[in-house]
N, C-alpha and C positions, 0 to 999 in steps of 0.2 A: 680868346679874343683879346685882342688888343684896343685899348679907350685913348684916344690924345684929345687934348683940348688942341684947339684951333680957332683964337680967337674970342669970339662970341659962340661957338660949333664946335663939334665932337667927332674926330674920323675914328671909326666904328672897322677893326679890320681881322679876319680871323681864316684859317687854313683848314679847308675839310680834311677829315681822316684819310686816308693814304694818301695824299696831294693829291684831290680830285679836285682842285681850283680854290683863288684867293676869291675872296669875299669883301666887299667894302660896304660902309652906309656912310650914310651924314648923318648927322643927328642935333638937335637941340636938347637944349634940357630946363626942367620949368619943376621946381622942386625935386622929388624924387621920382620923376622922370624924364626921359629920354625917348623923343618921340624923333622919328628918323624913317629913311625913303631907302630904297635899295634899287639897283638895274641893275639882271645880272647876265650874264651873256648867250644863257640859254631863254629858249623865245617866248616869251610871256611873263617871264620872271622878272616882272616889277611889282612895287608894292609898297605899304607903309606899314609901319612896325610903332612900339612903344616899348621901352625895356622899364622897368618898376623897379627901382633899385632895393632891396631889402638888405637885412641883417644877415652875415654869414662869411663874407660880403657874397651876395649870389644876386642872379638880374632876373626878374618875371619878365618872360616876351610874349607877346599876341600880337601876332601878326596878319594880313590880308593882304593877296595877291590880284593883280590886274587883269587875272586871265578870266575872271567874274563868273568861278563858282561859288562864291556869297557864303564863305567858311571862313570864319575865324581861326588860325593854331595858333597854337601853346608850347613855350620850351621854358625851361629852366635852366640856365646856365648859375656855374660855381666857378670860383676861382682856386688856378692850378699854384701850388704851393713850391 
């Protein structure tokens, strides 16, 4: 994943594994975290997200989509060296 600041905002951008399509968020950020929205081009896939920045440097995600099955997920992402 790619992090820019932009401003007062964060573009939020990263490439699924075998190029199965680019990915974008916006995001803010309010301590150590990153709270940000996504629309992605398959249908229903909208939603808001929170990244938790921790030590590693790695990002805690919990995310919730719009399609309102009422589930929380969870990723962990690390940074590639």
């Amino acid at each position: 994943m790619e992090i820019q600041e932009d401003g007062e905002t964060y573009k939020l951008e990263w490439v699924r594994a075998a190029g199965r399509g680019r990915y974008n968020r916006v995001a803010i950020r309010t301590n150590d975290v990153l709270s940000n929205c996504y629309s992605y081009r398959v249908p229903g896939e909208r939603g808001v997200g929170d990244f938790k920045i921790t030590s590693g440097p790695r990002l805690v995600d919990e995310w919730a989509t719009l399609r309102g099955d009422g589930k929380l997920y969870r990723d962990t992402w690390t940074a590639e060296r």
